[in-house]
N, C-alpha and C positions, 0 to 999 in steps of 0.2 A: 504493500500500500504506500502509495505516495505520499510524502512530508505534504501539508497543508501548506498555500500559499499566503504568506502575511497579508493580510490588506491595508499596513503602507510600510512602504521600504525606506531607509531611510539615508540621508549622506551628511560626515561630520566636516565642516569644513572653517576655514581660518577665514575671520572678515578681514584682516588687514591684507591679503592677497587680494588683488583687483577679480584674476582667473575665480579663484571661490567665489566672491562675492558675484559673480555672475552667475553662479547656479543657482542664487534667489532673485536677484535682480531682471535678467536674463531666460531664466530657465534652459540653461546651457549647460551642458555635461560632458567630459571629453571620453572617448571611449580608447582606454590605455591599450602598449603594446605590451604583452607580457615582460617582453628585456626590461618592463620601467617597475614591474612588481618585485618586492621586498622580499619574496621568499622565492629560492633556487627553486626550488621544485614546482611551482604555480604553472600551469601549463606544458609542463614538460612529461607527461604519461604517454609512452608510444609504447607500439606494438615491441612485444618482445621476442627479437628471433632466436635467443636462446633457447626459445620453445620448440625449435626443430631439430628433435633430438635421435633421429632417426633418421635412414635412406629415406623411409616409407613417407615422409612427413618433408623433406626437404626435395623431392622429384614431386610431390605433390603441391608445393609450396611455386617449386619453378614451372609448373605447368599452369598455375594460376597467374602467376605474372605472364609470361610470354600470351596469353588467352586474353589477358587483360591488355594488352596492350598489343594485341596482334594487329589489329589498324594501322596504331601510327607508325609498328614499327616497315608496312608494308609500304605506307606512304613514304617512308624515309628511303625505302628501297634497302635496307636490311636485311642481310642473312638469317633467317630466324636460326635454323641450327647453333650457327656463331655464336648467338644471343643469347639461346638456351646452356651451352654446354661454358660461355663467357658469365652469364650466372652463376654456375653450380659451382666454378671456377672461385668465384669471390666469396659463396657461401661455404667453403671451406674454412675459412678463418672469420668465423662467428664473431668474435672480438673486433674485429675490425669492420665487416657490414654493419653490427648493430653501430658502432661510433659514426661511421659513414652516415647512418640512415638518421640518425637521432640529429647528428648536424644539419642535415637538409630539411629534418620536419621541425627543427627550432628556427632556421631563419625563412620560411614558410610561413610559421605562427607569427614570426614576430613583425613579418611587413603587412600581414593580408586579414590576422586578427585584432580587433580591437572587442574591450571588453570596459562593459559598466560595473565597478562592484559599488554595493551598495549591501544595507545592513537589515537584519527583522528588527534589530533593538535602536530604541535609545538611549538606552542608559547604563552602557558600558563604561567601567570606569577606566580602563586600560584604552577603548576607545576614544573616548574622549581625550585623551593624554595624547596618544598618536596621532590622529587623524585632527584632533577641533583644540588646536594650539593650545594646548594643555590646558585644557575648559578654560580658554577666553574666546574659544569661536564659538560655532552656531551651528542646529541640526535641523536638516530640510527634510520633512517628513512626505514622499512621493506617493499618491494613489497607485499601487501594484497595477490592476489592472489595466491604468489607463496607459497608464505610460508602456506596458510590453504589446497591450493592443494599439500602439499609434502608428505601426506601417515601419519605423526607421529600423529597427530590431530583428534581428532572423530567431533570437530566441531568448524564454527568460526562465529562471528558476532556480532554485534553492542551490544552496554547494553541499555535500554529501562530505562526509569527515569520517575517517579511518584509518588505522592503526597503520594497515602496511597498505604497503603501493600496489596497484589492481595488476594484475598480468593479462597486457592482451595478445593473446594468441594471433597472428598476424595468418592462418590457414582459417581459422573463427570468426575473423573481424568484417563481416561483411556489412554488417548494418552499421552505417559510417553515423548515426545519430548515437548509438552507444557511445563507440569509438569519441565521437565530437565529447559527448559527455563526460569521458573520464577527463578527456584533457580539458576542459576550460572548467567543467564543476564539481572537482573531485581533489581534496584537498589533507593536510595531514591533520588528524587528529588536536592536535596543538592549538589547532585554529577555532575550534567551537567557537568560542566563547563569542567568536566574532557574530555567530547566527548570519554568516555573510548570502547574499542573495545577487545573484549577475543578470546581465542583459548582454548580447555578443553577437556581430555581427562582422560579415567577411567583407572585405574592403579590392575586391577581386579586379576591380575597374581603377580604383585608388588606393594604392598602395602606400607606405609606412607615409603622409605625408599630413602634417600635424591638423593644418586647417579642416581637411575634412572629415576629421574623426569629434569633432563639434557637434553632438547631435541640438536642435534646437527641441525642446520637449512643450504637448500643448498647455494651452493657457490655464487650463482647471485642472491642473495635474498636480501642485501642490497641495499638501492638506493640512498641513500644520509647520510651526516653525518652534525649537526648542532654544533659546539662548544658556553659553555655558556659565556654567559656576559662576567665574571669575570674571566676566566679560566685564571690557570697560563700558561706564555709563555712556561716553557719547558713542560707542557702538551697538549700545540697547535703543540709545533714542534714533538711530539710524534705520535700523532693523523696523524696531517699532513702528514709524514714519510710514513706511514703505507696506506694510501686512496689512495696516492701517486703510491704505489707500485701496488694498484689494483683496481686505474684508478675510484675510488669514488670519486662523487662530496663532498666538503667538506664548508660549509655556516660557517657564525660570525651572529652570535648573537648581534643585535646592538637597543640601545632605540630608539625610534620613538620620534621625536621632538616635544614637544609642548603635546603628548598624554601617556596616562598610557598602551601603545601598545609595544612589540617587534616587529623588523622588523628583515630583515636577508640578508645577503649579501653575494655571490659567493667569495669565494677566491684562487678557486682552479678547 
């Protein structure tokens, strides 16, 4: 059974950054290349061809690529034999195809994916610290469904967190939305805490190229705005000003007594 979908997602973000200050202002989001994410492992889950551990599974392995690519390699005017027996050839040393393969599908991800992370909480306290300038920024709380149903998005959904790293069978991997899914939403364990949620889309026509990874999100797609802890007053009466004018609720960020808990309180 599938994780329940949050109904609003959320982004921590610094008001004294101009870029932040336009995912309220704005409604502007950048959708990152993995290379820009904090953790080595974030998008990096590929097929594992140590899993071809046999004749039976490696002549089976090469019959499915050369099948799969028996077109272009006719339009190229390729020897398929050459092809076949030039594969088996480099699948010899396992160690080195899987290094080869994982190099080409990291700089693949990282020009042609962009990805929105975004949160089910808000009111992480280690969140807050990282991402919302160590509780003196601000938290955009996003309508879930509006925003993955507005068209710019190829897909949205929770991140799934676990111990060890998935193995995909690369003779198995045929449903590339699985495959798509371990790599952009499948993450280690360690991360819970984050309850992270993404939105991800391939950039096939526009590649790593900063401006068009800008998604512009619709107008009623904010639902609430959280101000942190610390935040200075003239960036509350800034914030404030602005929800003001377009009828957003806007919450304080306040400690929970007695517990290592944020609480949060209407002020607007």
């Amino acid at each position: 059974m599938k994780p329940k979908l949050p109904e609003i997602v959320y982004k921590y973000r610094n008001w004294t950054n101009d870029f932040h200050k336009d995912v309220l202002l704005k409604r502007q989001v950048f959708l990152s290349p993995p290379s820009d994410f904090n953790d080595p492992f974030d998008c990096r889950v590929t097929k594992n061809h140590h899993l071809l551990d046999t004749p039976e599974k490696i002549d089976k392995y090469i019959d499915k690529g050369i099948k799969g690519n028996l077109e272009y390699l006719k339009s190229e005017g390729r020897d398929i034999e050459y092809e076949r027996e030039h594969l088996r050839d480099r699948l010899k040393n396992l160690d080195l195809y899987q290094k080869e393969f994982e190099a080409i599908d990291i700089e693949f991800t990282d020009k042609y994916l962009g990805v929105l992370s975004l949160s089910g909480r808000w009111d992480s306290i280690l969140m807050w610290s990282h991402y919302g300038d160590f509780h003196k920024g601000y938290c955009v709380g996003f309508d879930e469904e509006i925003i993955r149903t507005s068209g710019f998005f190829g897909k949205g959904g929770n991140v799934t967190y676990e111990e060890g790293l998935p193995k995909i069978d690369p003779l198995t991997a045929e449903d590339k939305i699985i495959t798509s899914f371990y790599q952009t939403h499948f993450k280690a364990k360690e991360w819970e805490y984050e309850k992270e949620y993404r939105l991800t889309k391939l950039y096939f026509d526009k590649p790593n190229e900063e401006p068009n990874r800008i998604a512009n999100l619709p107008e009623n797609c904010i639902r609430e705005v959280i101000l942190g802890l610390n935040m200075e007053e003239t960036h509350k009466q800034e914030i404030n000003a602005f929800c003001k004018s377009k009828s957003i609720p806007i919450y304080k960020a306040l400690k929970k007594q007695y517990e290592f808990k944020i609480t949060r309180e209407l002020i607007n």
